[in-house]
C-alpha positions in Angstrom: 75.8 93.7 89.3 78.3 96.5 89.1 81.6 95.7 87.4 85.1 96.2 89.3 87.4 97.9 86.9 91.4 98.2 87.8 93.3 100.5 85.8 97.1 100.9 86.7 100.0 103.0 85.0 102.9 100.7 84.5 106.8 100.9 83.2 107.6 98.6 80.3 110.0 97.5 83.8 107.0 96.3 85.8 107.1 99.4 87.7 103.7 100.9 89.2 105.2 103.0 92.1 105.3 106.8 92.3 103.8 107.2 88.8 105.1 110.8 88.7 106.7 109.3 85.3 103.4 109.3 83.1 103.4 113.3 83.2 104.9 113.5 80.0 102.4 111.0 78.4 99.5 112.6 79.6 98.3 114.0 77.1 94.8 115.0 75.5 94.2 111.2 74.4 95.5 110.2 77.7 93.3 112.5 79.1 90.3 111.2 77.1 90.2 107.6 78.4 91.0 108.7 81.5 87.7 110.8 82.1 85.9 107.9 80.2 86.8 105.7 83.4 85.9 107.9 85.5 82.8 108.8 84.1 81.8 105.2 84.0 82.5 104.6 87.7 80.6 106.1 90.9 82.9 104.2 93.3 86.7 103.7 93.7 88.3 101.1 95.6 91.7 100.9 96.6 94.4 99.3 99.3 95.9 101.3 102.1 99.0 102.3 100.0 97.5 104.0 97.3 95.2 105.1 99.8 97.8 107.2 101.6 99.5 108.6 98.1 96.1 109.7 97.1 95.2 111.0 99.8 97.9 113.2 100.1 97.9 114.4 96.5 94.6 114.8 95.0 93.2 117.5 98.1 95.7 119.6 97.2 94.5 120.4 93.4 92.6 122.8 92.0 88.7 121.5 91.7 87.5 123.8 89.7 89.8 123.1 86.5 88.3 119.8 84.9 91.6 119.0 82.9 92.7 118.2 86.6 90.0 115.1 87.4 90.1 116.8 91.4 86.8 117.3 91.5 85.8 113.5 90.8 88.5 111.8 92.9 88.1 114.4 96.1 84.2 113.5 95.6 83.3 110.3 94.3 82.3 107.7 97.2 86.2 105.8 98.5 86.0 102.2 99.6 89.7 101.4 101.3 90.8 98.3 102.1 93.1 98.1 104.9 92.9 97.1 108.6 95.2 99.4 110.3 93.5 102.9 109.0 90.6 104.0 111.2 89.8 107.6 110.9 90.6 108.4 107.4 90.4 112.4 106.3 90.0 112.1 102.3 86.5 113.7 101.7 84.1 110.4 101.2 86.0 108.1 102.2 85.3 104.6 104.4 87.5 101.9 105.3 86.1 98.4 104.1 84.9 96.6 107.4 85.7 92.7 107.6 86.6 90.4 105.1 87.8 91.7 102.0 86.2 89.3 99.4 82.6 89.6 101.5 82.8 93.5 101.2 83.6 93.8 97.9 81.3 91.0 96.9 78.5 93.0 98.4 80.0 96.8 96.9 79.7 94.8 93.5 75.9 93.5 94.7 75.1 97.4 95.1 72.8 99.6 92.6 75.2 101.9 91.0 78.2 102.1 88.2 81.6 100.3 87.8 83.9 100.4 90.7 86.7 101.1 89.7 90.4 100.4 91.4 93.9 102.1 91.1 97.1 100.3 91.8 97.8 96.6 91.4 98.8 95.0 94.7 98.1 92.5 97.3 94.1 93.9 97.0 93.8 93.1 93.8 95.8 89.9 93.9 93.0 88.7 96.9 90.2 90.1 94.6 91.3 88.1 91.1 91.7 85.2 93.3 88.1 85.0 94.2 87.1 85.9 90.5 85.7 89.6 92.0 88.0 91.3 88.9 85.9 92.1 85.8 88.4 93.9 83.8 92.3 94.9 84.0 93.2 97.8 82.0 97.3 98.4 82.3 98.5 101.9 81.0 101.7 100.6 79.9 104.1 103.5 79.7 107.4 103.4 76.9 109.5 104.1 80.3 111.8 102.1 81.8 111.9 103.3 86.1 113.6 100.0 87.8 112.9 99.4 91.4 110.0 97.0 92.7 108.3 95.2 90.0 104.6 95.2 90.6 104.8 91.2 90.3 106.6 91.0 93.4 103.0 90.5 95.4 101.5 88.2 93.0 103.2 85.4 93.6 100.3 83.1 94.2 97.9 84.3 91.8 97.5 82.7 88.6 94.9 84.0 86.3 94.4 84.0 82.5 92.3 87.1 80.5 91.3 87.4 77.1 92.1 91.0 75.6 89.3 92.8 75.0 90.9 95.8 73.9 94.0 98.0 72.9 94.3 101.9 72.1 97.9 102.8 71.6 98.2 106.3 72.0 100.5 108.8 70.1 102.6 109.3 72.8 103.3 105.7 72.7 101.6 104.8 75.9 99.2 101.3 75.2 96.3 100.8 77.0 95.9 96.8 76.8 92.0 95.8 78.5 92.0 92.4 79.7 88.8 90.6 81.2 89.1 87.0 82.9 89.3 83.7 80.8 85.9 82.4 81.3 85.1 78.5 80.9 82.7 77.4 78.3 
């Protein structure tokens, strides 16, 4: 079964919006992990509002310079979940039919690599809830950006994870992974 990996920049403020703020941190460690994710994953999943950031930004950079990561987001298969986008026009991309737990259960069910999932919403909230969430990986950024904490959509999800792993980076960005508690 393939594993469903989200991985979301955040603000020591709670802050995941607009992550225009993690250009300073990205640097060649930063850089690093990131290609390991995406090397590890053949899918990506997302909601309807990182849908239409990414959508926007991603087509518009340059493919053929790997420091970049273009050529695997404009390429790699795009699952979104949404109900109100029909005709999407990101390269690859198709719009999760039905229920959301069923169609991710049966993305997971597919041959293939990790699925992995930007942003940290009202998808992922639905998908912890029905235990669909291998692994949480938050890129927590020595920032503080106030506005909309990305808790505010949570409010009915209660989850505990054991931390499987931390790389703090010399820029002072941590990466803390997190997989679910499971019951022994």
């Amino acid at each position: 079964m393939r594993k469903l990996i989200n991985s979301t920049y955040v603000t020591l403020d709670g802050v995941i919006e607009n992550p225009m703020w993690t250009s300073p941190y990205f640097d060649e460690e930063a850089m690093s992990l990131a290609g390991e994710q995406t090397e590890e994953a053949d899918a990506m999943l997302m909601g309807r509002a990182t849908y239409d950031g990414m959508s926007v930004a991603w087509p518009n950079m340059d493919e053929s310079d790997p420091n970049t990561g273009a050529a695997y987001f404009n390429n790699v298969k795009k699952y979104v979940a949404s109900t109100t986008l029909t005709n999407p026009t990101w390269n690859n991309t198709e719009v999760l039919q039905g229920d959301l737990v069923e169609a991710v259960r049966a993305l997971k069910a597919q041959e293939g690599r990790s699925i992995i999932q930007y942003g940290f919403g009202s998808v992922t909230a639905q998908l912890i809830k029905a235990g669909l969430v291998d692994e949480v990986r938050f890129w927590i950024h020595p920032v503080l950006e106030g506005g909309p904490s990305l808790t505010a959509p949570l409010t009915d999800v209660k989850a505990s994870f054991d931390l499987v792993d931390t790389r703090v980076h010399k820029s002072g960005v941590i990466v803390a992974s997190y997989r679910p508690k499971t019951t022994a």
